[in-house]
C-alpha positions in Angstrom: 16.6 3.9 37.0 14.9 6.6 39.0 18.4 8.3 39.7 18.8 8.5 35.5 15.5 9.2 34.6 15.9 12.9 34.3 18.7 12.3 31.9 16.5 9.9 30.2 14.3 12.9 29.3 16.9 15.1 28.5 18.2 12.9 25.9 14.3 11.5 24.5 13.7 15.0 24.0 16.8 16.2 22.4 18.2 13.3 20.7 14.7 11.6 19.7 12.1 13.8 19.7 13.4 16.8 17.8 9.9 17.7 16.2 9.9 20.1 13.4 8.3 23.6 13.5 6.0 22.2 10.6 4.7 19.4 12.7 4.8 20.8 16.3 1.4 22.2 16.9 -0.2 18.5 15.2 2.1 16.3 17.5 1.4 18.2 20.5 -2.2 17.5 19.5 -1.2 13.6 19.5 0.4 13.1 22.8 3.8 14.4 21.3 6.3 12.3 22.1 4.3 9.8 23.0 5.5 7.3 20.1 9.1 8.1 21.1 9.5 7.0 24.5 8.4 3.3 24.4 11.2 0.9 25.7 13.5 2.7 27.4 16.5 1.2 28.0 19.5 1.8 30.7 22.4 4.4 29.6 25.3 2.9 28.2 28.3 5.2 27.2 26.4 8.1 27.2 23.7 6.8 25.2 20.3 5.5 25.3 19.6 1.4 24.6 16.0 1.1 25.3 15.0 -2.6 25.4 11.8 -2.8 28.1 10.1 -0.9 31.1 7.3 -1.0 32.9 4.0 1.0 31.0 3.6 3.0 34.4 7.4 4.1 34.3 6.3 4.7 30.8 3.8 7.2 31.4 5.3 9.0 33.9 7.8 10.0 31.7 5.3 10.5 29.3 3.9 13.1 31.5 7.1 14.1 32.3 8.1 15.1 28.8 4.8 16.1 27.8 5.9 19.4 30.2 9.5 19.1 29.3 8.5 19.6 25.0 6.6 22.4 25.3 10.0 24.6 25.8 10.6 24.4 22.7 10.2 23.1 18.9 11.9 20.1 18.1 11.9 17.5 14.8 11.1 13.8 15.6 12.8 11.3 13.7 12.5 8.4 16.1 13.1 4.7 15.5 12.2 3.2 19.0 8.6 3.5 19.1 6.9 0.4 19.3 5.3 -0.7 23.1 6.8 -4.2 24.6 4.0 -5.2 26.3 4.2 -8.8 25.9 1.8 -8.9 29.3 -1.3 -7.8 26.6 -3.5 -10.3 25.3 -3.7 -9.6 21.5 -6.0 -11.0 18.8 -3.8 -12.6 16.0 -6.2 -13.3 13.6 -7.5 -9.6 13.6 -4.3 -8.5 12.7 -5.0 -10.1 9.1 -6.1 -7.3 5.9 -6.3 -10.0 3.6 -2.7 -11.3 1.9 -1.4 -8.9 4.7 -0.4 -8.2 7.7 -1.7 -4.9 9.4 -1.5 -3.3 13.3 -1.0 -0.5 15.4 2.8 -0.6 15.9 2.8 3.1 18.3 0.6 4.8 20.8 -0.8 8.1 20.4 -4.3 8.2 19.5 -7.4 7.7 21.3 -9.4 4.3 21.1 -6.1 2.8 18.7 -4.5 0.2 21.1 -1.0 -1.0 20.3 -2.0 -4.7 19.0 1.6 -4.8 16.7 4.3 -5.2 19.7 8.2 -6.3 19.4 6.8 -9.6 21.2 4.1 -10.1 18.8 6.2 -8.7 15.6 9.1 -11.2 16.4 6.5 -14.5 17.3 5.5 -13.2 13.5 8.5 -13.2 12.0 9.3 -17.2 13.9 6.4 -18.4 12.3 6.4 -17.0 8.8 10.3 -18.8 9.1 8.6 -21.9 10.1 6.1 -21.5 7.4 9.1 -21.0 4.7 11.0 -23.9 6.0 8.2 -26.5 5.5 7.5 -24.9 1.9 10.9 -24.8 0.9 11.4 -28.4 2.1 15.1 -27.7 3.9 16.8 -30.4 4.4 19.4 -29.0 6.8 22.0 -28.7 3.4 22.1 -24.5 3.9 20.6 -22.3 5.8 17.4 -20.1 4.2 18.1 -16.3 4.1 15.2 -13.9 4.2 15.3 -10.2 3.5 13.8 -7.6 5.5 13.0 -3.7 4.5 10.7 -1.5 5.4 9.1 2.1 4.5 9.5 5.4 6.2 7.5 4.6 9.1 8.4 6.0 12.9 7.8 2.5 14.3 9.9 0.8 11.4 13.4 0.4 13.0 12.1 -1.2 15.9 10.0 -3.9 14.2 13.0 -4.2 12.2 14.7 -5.4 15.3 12.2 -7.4 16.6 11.9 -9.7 13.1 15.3 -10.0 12.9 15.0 -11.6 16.3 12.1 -13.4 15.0 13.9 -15.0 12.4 17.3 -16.1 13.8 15.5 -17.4 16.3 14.1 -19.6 13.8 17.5 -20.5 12.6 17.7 -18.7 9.6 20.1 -15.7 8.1 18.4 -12.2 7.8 19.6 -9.6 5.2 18.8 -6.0 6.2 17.6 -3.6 3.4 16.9 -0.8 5.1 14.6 1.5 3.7 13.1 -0.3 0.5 10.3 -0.6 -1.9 8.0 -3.0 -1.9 8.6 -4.7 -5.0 12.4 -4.2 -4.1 11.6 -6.9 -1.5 9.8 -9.5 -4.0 12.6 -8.8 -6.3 14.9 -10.1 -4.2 13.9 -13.3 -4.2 14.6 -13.4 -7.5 17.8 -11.5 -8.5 21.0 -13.6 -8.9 23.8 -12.0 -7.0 25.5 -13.4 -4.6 27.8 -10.3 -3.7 24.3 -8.9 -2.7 23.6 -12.4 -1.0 20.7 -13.3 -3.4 18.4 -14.6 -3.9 17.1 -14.9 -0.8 14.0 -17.5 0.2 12.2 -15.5 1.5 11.0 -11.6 1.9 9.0 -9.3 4.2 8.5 -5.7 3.9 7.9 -3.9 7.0 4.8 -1.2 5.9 1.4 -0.3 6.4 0.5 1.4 2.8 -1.6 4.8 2.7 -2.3 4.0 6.9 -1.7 6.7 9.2 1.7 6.7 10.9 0.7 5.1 14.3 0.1 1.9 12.0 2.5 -0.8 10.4 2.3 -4.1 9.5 3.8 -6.8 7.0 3.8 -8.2 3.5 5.7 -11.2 3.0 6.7 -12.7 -0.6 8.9 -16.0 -1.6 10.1 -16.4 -5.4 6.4 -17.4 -6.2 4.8 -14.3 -5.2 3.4 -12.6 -2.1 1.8 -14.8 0.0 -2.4 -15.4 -0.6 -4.6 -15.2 2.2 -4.6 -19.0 3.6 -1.1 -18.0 4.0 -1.2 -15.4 6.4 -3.7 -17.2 8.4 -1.6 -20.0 8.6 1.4 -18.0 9.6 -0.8 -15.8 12.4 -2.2 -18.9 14.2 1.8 -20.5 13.8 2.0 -16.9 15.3 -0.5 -17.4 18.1 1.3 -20.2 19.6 4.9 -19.0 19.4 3.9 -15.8 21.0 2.9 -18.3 24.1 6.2 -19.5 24.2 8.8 -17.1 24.8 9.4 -13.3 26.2 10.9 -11.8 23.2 14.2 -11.0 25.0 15.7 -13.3 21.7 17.7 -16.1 24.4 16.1 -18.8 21.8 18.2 -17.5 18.8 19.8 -20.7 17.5 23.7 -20.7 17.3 25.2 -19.6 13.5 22.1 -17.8 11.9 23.8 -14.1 10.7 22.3 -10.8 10.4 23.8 -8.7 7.0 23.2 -5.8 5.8 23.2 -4.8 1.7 22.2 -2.6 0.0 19.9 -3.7 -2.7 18.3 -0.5 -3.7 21.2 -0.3 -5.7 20.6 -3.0 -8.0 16.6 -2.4 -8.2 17.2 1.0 -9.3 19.8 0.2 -11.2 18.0 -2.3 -13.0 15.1 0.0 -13.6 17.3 2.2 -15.8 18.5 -0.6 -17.6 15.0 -1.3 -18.3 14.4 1.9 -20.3 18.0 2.4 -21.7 17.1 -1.2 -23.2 13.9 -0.3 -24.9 15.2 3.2 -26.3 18.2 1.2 -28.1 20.9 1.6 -25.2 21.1 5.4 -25.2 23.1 6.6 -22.2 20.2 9.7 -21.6 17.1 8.4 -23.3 15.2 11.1 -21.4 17.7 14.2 -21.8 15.9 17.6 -22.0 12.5 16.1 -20.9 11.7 18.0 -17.1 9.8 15.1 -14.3 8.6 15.6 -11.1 8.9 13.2 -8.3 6.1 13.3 -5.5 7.2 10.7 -2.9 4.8 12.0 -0.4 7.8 11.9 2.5 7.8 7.6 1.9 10.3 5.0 0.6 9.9 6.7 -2.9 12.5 9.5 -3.3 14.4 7.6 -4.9 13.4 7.6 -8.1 14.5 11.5 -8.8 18.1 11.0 -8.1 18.5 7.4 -9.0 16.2 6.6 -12.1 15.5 9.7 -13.2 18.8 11.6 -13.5 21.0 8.9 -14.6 18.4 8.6 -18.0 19.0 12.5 -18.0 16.0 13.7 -17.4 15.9 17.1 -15.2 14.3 16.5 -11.5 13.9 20.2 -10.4 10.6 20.6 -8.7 10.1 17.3 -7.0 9.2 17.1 -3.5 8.9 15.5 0.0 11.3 13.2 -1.2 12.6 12.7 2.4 11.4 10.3 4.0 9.1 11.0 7.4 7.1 8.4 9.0 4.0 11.6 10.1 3.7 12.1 6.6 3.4 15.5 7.0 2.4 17.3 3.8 -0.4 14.8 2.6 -1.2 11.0 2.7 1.3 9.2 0.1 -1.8 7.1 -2.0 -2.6 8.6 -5.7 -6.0 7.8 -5.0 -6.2 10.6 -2.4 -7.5 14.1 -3.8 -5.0 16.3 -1.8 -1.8 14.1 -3.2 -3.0 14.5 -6.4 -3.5 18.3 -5.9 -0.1 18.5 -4.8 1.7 16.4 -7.5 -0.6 18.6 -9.9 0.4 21.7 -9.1 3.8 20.6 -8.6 4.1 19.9 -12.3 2.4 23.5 -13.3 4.4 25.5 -11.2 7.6 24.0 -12.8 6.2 23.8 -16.1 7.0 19.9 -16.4 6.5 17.4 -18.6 5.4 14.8 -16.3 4.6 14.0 -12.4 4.7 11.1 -10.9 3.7 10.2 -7.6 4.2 7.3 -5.2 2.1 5.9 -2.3 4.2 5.3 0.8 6.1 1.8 0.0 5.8 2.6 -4.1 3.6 -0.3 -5.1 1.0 1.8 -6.3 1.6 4.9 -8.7 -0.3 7.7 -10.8 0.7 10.2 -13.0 -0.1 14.1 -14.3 0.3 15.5 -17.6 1.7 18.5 -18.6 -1.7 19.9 -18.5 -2.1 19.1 -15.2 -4.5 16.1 -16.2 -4.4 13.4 -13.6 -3.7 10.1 -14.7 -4.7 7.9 -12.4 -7.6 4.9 -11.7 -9.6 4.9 -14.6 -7.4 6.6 -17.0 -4.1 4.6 -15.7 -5.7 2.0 -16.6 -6.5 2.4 -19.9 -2.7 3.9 -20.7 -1.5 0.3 -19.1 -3.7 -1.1 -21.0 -2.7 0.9 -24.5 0.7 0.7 -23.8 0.3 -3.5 -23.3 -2.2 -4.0 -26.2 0.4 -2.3 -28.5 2.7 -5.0 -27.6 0.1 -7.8 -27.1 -3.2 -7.7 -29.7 -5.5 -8.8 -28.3 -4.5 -9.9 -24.9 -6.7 -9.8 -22.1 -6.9 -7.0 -19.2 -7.7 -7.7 -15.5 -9.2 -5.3 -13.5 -11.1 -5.0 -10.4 -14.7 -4.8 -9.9 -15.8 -0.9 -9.6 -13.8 -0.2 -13.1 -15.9 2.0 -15.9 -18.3 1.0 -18.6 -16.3 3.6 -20.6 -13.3 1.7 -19.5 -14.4 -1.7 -20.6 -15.7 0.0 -24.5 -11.9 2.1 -24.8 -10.5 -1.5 -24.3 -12.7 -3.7 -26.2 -13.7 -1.3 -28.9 -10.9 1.2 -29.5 -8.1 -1.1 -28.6 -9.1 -4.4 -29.8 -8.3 -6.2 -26.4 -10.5 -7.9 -24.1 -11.7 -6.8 -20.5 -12.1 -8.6 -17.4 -13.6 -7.4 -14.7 -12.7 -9.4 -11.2 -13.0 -8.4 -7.4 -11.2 -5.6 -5.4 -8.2 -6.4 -4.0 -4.5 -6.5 -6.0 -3.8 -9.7 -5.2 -7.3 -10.9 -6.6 -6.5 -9.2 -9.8 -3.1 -10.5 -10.3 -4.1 -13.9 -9.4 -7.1 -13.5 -12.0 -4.5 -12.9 -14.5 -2.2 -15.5 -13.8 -5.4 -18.5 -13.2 -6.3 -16.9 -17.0 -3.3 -17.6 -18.2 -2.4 -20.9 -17.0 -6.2 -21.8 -18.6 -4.7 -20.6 -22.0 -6.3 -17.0 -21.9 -3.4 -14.4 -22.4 -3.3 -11.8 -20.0 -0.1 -9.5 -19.8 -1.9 -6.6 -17.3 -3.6 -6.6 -13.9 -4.2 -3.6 -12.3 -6.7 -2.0 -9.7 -8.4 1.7 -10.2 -6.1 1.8 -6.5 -2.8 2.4 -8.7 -1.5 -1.4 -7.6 -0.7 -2.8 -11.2 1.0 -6.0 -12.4 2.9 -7.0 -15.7 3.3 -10.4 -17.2 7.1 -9.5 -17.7 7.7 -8.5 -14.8 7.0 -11.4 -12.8 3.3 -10.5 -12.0 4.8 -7.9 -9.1 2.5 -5.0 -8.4 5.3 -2.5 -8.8 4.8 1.4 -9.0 7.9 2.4 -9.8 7.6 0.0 -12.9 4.5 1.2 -13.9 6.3 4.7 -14.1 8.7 2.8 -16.1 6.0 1.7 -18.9 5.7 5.6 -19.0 9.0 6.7 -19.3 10.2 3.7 -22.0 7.1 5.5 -23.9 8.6 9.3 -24.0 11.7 7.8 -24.4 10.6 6.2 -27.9 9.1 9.2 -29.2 12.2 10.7 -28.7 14.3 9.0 -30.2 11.5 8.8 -33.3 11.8 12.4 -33.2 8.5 12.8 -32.2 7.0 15.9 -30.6 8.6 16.1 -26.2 6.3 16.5 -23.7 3.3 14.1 -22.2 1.8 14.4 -25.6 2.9 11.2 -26.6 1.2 10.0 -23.5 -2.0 11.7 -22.9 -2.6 10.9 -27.1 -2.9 7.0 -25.7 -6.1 7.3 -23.9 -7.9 9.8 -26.4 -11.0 8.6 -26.9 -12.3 7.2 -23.0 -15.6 8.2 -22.2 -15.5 9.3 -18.7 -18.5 10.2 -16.8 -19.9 13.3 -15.3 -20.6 12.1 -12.2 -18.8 9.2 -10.0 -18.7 8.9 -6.8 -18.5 6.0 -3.7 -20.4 6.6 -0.7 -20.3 3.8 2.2 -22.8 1.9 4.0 -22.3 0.3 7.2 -23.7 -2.1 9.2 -24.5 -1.3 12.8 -23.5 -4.7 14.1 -25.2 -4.2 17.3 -28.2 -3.6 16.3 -31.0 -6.0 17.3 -32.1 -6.4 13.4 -29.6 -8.6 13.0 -30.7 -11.4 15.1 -27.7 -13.2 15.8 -26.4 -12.8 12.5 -22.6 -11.9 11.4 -22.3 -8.7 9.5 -22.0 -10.4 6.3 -25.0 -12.3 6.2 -26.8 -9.0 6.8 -25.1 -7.8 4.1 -25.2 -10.5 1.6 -29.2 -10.3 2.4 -29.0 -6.7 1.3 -27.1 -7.8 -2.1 -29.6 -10.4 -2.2 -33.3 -8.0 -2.6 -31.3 -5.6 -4.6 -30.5 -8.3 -7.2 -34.2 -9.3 -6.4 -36.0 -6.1 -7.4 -33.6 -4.9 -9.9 -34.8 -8.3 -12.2 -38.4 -6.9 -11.8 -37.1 -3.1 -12.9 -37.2 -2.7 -16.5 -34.8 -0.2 -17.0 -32.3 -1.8 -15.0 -30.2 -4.2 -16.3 -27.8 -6.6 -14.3 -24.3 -7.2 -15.3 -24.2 -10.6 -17.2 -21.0 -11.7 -16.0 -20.2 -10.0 -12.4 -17.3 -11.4 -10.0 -18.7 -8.8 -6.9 -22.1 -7.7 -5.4 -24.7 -6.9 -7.8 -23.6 -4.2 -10.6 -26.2 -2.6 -12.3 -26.7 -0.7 -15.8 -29.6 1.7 -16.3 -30.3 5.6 -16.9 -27.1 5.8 -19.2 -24.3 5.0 -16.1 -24.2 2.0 -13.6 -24.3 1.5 -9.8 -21.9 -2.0 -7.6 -22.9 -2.0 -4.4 -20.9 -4.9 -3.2 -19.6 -6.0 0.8 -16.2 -5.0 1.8 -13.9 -7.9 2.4 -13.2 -7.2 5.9 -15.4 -4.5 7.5 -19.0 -4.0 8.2 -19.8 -1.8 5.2 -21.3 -1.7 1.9 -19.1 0.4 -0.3 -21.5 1.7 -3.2 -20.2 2.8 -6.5 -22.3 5.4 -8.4 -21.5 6.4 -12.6 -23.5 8.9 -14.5 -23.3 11.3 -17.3 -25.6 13.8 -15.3 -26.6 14.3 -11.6 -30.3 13.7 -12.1 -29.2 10.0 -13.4 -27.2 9.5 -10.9 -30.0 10.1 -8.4 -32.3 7.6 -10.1 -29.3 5.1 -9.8 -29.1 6.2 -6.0 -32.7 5.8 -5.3 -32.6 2.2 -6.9 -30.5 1.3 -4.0 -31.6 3.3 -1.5 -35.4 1.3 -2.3 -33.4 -2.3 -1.2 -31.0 -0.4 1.4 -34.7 0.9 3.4 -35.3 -2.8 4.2 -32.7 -3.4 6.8 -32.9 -1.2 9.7 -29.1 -1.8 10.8 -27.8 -0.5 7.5 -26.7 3.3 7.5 -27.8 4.9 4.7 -27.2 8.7 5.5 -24.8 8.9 2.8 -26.7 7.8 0.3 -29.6 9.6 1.7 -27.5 12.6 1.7 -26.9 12.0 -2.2 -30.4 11.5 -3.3 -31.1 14.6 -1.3 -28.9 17.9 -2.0 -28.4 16.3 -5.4 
């Protein structure tokens, strides 16, 4: 190796890490290369096959190059980035985010240890095929297939690689998507092609959301759903074991299991147009002369442009960072982030558009902008889901999360003669709200979360994005062919009438967990004793009410707007939701708080102190 190794660096730096002009001077800042040059392999033919090396040859390269780039500007677009470092003794069970699966797949930042490792990625992938085969009950008639995709992500082909390993090991077949969606994945599980090998058993999605790009992870689905929580416990401890077991070098792969690859996107998109040439009477162009931007925030979602969009017509000119780049280097993909939502925004004024659209990174989530330039998003998606579902279903129930408006709840209730129910955060709590409602003979046909993740009825309960989007554009499509005035018009003239509130913000609270105050005690019985006095001494305030029928901490109406301070799910924080229609009310809502919050010595409350404060 030592007589190659020059070449080695030659080629990483050329043929791997190519880092664009726009992104030099911020990778340089992040160790470069440094998610580039994980398992090297020997040269074959010319060409590099990285499997494994030691971490000191590693960094010695890594030093290496970290002289060798600065010659020059170069664009990275590399695949192998994920550390083999089976050696490492990783914590499965902190690699759960509720119904999924989250890590650090690549090195590169400071304090951010790789935890998500081929060894650990394929030992995933073994058990979740273990975990299929007892819930599928095989009986050794055919093999199961399950699908694998994954986002734009640097450290995506390489985990690729290693669940592919993971599940032929296993004994199953593995169909390769590629870059996907999401809901592309669930879907397969569901479509009935067999030139497209479906449906397949099971699915898992290779993607970290919103996360920055040194992280990755995994959502898993079978024709029921994605997977709850108990689940992915069960799958990471199944996990724990197998990773005990083997090296990852894939010598267990049992004899006859196949890897395919297909290309599915095809027949999602495909049936995505179908969907809105269906609902505007089968027009070939239902949205022809209408002008749509397409922010896909450098994710899997640039497809919708040139393969939803045009084919219905509709012009595209204008949309951007539709490639897809695994830095994300013009802002986070998440429509909840201000700087996206700038972006999309002026996107849509500068080419005078009818609509944006805008996708987080593996297009589960979605938001909208007006021709105005109004942003459409959280609250106000919300209540055009929910005007666009009520026109089809009086009546019918809406789920939501828990930090949703008041204004929300009276635009549903009172203006659109439908019912809201306010659960916990989390999309998979929502949609599994809506479905337990259901099967008790409630109708629900809409969950969705202020986060963008949404779900219909008829569409299988799948949080899908780019369906959302769909709603949207089955909507201008109708008023078109109505003769109706073009433009978002049609659009914006749904959610006329939500009170929205002067003031709302969220500021977090966290608990210093090793603080002596504590006594022992996990973070979230320190915060549930929070919770606990502020229910107490907001009983004995007059003007504050409590929320009669609350899912999630203690919500709290008083001063014409409301307060949630609830616990986060996972981390040692209080996440506190403030509403007013002034500042000064706000305040008096802060201070309500901030009188329970005092108490506990370990609780951080400079935010809200902050708040209170300069407000």
């Amino acid at each position: 190796m030592a007589a190659t190794s020059g070449t080695i660096i030659h080629n990483v730096a050329a043929s791997h890490c190519r880092y664009q002009n726009r992104k030099f001077a911020v990778q340089l800042q992040r160790d470069s290369c440094a998610p580039c040059i994980q398992n090297l392999l020997p040269i074959q033919g010319g060409k590099l096959a990285w499997n494994s090396i030691s971490s000191m040859h590693v960094n010695s390269i890594l030093k290496t190059q970290s002289v060798f780039i600065r010659r020059g500007n170069f664009s990275c677009n590399a695949t192998s980035v994920v550390t083999d470092s089976s050696s490492l003794a990783i914590d499965f069970t902190k690699l759960q985010n509720g119904s999924d699966i989250r890590g650090v797949a690549i090195e590169g930042l400071e304090g951010e240890p790789v935890n998500l490792t081929q060894p650990v990625a394929e030992a995933i992938a073994t058990a979740f095929a273990s975990w299929l085969l007892e819930k599928k009950k095989a009986d050794g008639s055919r093999r199961l297939s399950v699908s694998i995709g994954h986002d734009s992500r640097i450290s995506a082909k390489t985990l690729e690689s290693a669940v592919s390993r993971g599940i032929t090991r296993a004994g199953l077949d593995v169909v390769l998507y590629g870059l996907a969606s999401t809901p592309a994945m669930f879907n397969s599980t569901l479509t009935q092609n067999e030139e497209f090998l479906c449906p397949v058993d099971g699915a898992i999605m290779i993607t970290a959301s919103h996360l920055p790009y040194n992280r990755n992870g995994f959502k898993f689905f079978t024709n029921s759903g994605g997977l709850g929580k108990a689940d992915i416990k069960d799958i990471l401890q199944r996990a724990a074991e197998e990773h005990k077991t083997f090296t990852g070098d894939g010598s267990k792969e049992k004899f006859g299991s196949s890897i395919k690859r297909v290309d599915y996107m095809a027949i999602y998109t495909s049936d995505l147009v179908n969907a809105v040439r269906k609902a505007s009477g089968n027009l070939e162009k239902p949205l022809e002369g209408f002008h749509i931007v397409v922010d896909a925030g450098n994710g899997a979602g640039g497809f919708f442009a040139a393969k939803v969009l045009e084919p219905l017509g509709a012009i595209t000119t204008g949309s951007q960072f539709l490639e897809p780049d695994g830095y994300f280097p013009n802002h986070i993909p998440n429509p909840e982030d201000k700087q996206a939502m700038k972006a999309i925004t002026q996107a849509v004024l500068n080419n005078k558009a009818d609509l944006g659209i805008i996708f987080d990174t593996d297009v589960d989530r979605s938001a909208a902008v007006d021709s105005s330039g109004s942003e459409i998003n959280r609250n106000r998606l919300i209540a055009l889901m929910s005007a666009i579902v009520l026109e089809e279903h009086p009546r019918t129930t809406i789920v939501t999360d828990s930090v949703t408006s008041d204004g929300l709840t009276t635009f549903i209730e009172k203006k659109l003669g439908g019912k809201h129910h306010r659960f916990k955060r989390g999309y998979k709590n929502v949609i599994d709200e809506a479905i337990r409602l259901n099967s008790i003979g409630e109708e629900s046909h809409l969950a969705i979360e202020t986060s963008g993740h949404g779900a219909l009825k008829e569409n299988n309960w799948l949080d899908d994005g780019a369906y959302l989007m769909v709603k949207l554009l089955i909507k201008l499509a109708s008023a078109k062919a109505l003769g109706q005035p073009g433009g978002s018009k049609v659009i914006t003239d749904l959610i006329e009438g939500l009170e929205e509130p002067a003031v709302a913000v969220e500021l977090r609270l966290k608990i210093d967990q090793n603080h002596p105050d504590l006594k022992g005690r996990s973070f979230r019985e320190y915060g549930e004793a929070v919770l606990q006095l502020l229910e107490n001494l907001v009983e004995a305030d007059p003007k504050l009410r409590k929320a009669p029928v609350n899912y999630e901490g203690v919500r709290v109406s008083g001063f014409g707007g409301w307060f949630l301070l609830r616990l986060s799910l996972h981390d040692p924080v209080l996440p506190l939701n403030i509403e007013a229609q002034s500042q000064e009310d706000a305040v008096k809502l802060g201070l309500a708080v901030l009188a329970a919050a005092n108490e506990f010595p370990a609780l951080n409350t400079s935010a809200l102190d902050k708040f209170v404060q300069t407000s």
